[in-house]
C-alpha positions in Angstrom: 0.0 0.0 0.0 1.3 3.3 -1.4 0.7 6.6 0.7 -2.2 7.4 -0.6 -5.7 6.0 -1.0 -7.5 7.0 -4.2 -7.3 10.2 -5.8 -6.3 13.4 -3.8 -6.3 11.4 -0.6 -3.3 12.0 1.2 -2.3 9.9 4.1 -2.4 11.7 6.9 -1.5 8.5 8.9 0.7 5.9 7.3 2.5 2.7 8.9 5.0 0.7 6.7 6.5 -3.0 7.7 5.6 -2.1 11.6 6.9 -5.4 13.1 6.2 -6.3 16.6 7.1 -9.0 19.0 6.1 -9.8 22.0 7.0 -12.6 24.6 8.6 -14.3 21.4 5.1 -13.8 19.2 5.1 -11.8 16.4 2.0 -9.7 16.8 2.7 -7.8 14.0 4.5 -8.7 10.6 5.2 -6.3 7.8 2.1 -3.7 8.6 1.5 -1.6 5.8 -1.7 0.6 6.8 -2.7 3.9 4.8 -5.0 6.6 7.0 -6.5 8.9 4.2 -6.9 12.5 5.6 -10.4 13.3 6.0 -11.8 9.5 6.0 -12.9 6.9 8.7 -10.8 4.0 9.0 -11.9 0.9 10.5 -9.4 -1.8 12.0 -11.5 -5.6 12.0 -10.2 -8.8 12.6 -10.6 -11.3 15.0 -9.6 -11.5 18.5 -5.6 -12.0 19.1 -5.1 -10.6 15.6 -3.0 -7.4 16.9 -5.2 -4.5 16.6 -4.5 -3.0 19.8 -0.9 -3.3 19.3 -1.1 -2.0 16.1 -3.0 1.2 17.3 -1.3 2.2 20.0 1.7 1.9 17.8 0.2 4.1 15.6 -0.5 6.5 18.3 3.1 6.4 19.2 2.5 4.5 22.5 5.7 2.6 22.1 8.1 1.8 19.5 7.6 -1.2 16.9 10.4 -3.4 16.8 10.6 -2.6 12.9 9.0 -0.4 10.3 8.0 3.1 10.4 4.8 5.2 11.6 4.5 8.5 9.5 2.7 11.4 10.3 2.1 13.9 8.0 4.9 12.2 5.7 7.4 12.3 8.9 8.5 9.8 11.5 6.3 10.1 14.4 8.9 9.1 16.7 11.2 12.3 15.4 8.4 14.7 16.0 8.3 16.5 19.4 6.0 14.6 22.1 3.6 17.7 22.4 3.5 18.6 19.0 2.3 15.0 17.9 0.0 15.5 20.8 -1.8 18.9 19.3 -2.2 16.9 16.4 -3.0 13.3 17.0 -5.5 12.1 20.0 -5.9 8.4 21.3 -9.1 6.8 23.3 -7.7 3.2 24.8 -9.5 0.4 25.2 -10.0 0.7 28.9 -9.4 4.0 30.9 -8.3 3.4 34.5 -7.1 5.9 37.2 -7.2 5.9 40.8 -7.6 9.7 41.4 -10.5 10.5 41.9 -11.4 13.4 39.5 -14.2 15.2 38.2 -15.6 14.5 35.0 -14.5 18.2 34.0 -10.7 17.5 35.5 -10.5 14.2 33.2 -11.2 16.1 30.1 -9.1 19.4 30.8 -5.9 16.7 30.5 -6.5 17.0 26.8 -5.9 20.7 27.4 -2.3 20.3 28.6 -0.4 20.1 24.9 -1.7 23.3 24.3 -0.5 25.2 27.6 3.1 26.1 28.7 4.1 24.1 31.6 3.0 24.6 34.5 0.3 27.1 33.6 -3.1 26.9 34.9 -6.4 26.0 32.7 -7.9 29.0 31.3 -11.4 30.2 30.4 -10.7 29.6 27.0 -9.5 26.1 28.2 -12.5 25.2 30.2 -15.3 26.2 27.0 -13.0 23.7 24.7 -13.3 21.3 27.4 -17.0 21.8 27.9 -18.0 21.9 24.5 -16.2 18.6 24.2 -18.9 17.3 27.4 -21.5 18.2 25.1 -20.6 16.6 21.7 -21.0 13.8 23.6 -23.6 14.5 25.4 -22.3 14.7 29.2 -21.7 17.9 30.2 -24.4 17.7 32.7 -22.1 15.2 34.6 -19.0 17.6 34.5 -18.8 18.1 38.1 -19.7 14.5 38.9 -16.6 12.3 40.2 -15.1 9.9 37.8 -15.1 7.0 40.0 -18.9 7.1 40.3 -19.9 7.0 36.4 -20.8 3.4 34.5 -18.2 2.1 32.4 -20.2 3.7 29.3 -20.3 6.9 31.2 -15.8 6.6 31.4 -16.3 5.7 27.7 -17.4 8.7 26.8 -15.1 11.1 29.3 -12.5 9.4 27.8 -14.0 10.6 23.9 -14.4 13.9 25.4 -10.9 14.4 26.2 -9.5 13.1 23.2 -11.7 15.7 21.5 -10.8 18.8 24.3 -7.1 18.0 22.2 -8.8 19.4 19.1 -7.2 16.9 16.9 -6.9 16.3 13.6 -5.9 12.9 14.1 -8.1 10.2 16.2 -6.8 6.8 16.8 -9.2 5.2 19.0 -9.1 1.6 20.5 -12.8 0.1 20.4 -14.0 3.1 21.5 -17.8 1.2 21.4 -17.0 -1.0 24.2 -19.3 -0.6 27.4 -22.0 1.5 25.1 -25.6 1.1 24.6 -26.8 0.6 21.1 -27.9 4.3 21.3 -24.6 5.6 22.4 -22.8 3.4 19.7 -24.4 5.0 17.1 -23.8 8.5 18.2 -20.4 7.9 18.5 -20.4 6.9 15.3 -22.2 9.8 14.2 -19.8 11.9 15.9 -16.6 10.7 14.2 -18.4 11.3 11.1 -19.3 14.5 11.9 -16.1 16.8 11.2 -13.3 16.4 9.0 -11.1 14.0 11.1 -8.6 11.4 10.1 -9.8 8.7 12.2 -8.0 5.3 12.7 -11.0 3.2 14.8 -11.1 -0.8 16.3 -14.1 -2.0 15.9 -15.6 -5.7 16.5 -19.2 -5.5 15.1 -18.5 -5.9 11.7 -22.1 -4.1 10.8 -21.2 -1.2 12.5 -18.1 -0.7 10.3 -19.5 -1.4 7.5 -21.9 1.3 8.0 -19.5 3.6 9.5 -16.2 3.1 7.5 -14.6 4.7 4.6 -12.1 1.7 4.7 -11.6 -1.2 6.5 -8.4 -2.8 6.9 -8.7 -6.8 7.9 -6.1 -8.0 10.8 -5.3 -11.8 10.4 -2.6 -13.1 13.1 -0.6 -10.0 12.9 -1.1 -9.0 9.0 -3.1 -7.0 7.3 -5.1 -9.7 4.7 -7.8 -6.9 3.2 -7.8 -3.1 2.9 -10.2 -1.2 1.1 -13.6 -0.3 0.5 -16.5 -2.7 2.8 -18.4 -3.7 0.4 -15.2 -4.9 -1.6 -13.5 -6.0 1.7 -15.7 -7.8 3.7 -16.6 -10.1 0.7 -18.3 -13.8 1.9 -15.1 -15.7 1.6 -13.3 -13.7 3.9 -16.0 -13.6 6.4 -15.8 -17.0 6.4 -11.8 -17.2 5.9 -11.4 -14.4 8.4 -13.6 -14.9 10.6 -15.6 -18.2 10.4 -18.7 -16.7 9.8 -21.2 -16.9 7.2 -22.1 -13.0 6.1 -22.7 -10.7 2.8 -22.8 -7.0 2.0 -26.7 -6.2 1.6 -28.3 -2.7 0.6 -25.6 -1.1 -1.3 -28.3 0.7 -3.6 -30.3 1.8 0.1 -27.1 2.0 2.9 -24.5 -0.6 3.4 -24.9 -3.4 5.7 -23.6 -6.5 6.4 -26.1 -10.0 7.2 -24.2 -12.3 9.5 -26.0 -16.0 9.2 -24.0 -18.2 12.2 -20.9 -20.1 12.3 -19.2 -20.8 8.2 -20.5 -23.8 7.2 -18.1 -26.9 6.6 -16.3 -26.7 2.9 -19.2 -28.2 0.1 -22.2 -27.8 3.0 -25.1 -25.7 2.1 -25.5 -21.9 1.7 -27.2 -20.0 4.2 -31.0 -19.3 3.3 -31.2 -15.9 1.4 
């Protein structure tokens, strides 16, 4: 994969070869991932297959044992810690702290790439952060402490920060986990909802069909589809991939993808259309 995808569609985030081992396996072999600017970006693959590694990676959480992540055309791991921060924002999997903030205190930690050190947060500071409460939707909780919200409550804080960063960049590690069905779809609405490069682990296949520019299929540590859904996420690699009997419906009406059960045995029947 080249650095671009499509006409006039930059990479704003690009990995080449990333290699990774860890405890002698090698989660990662020979990564070559393209992040269009402007475009949703959807990482799939079963579990084991090295999407976490490969996003926090990305989001320059560590340093791959080979290849190269490129931001902007330039070796993340060149560019100054706070300046990569201004322009690229990460949601982990699973947010834990054991100070007890407010909701309002979590978020204003996106705030700190953008002050001098050791300055205080500032008005300015505090309408980014609570602007970010509302997009989604939880700036009635600001003052509430972050020790007492659900875990799809923390899921969101932790959205909110990443967005009090104003990024241009969001890499964001199944960002859907501990979310209603409601709250899953206005995330998804959100990250659709401005011009940002996202980079975004998902496990319900549906969801990125609907959601994604691209998908890019994870298979033990290599990247075995990239492209389009409804060219990706074809029914032989559902059932290659992921074992699962599946098809791209509704391209005429809004893609989706039908998921029938388990993949059935080499020369059994089709699923019932």
């Amino acid at each position: 994969m080249n650095g671009t995808v499509g006409p006039g569609r930059p990479a704003a985030l690009e990995a080449r070869g990333l290699g990774q081992v860890i405890g002698g396996v090698h989660v990662l072999t020979g990564v070559d991932l393209v992040v269009p600017d402007g475009q949703v970006t959807g990482v799939v693959g079963p579990n084991g297959s090295g999407k976490s590694t490969l996003v926090r990676a990305l989001a320059r959480l560590g340093r791959p044992d080979s290849g190269t992540v490129l931001l902007d055309g330039a070796d993340i791991h060149r560019q100054d810690g706070r300046t990569v921060a201004r322009r690229l924002a990460f949601v982990e999997q699973d947010g834990h702290t054991d100070i007890d903030h407010s909701v309002l205190e979590v978020v204003r930690l996106g705030r700190l790439p953008h002050r001098p050190r050791f300055a205080g947060t500032t008005a300015a500071d505090d309408a980014v952060c609570r602007g970010a409460l509302e997009a989604v939707g939880l700036v009635h909780l600001a003052d509430r402490r972050w020790n007492t919200l659900s875990g799809g409550e923390r899921k969101r804080v932790q959205i909110a920060r990443a967005l009090a960063q104003e990024p241009d960049v969001l890499v964001l590690d199944e960002p859907l986990n501990h979310l209603d069905v409601r709250h899953q779809f206005d995330v998804l609405d959100l990250l659709r909802s401005r011009p940002w490069t996202v980079l975004v682990v998902l496990h319900d296949l549906d969801l990125a069909a609907r959601a994604c520019d691209q998908v890019v299929v994870l298979d033990r540590g290599r990247v075995v589809a990239a492209g389009a859904p409804s060219d990706v996420l074809t029914p032989a690699l559902l059932a290659d991939v992921f074992e699962v009997d599946g098809r791209m419906t509704g391209r005429s009406t809004g893609t989706r993808l039908e998921l029938f059960g388990t993949a059935r045995a080499p020369g059994g029947p089709p699923p019932a259309s």
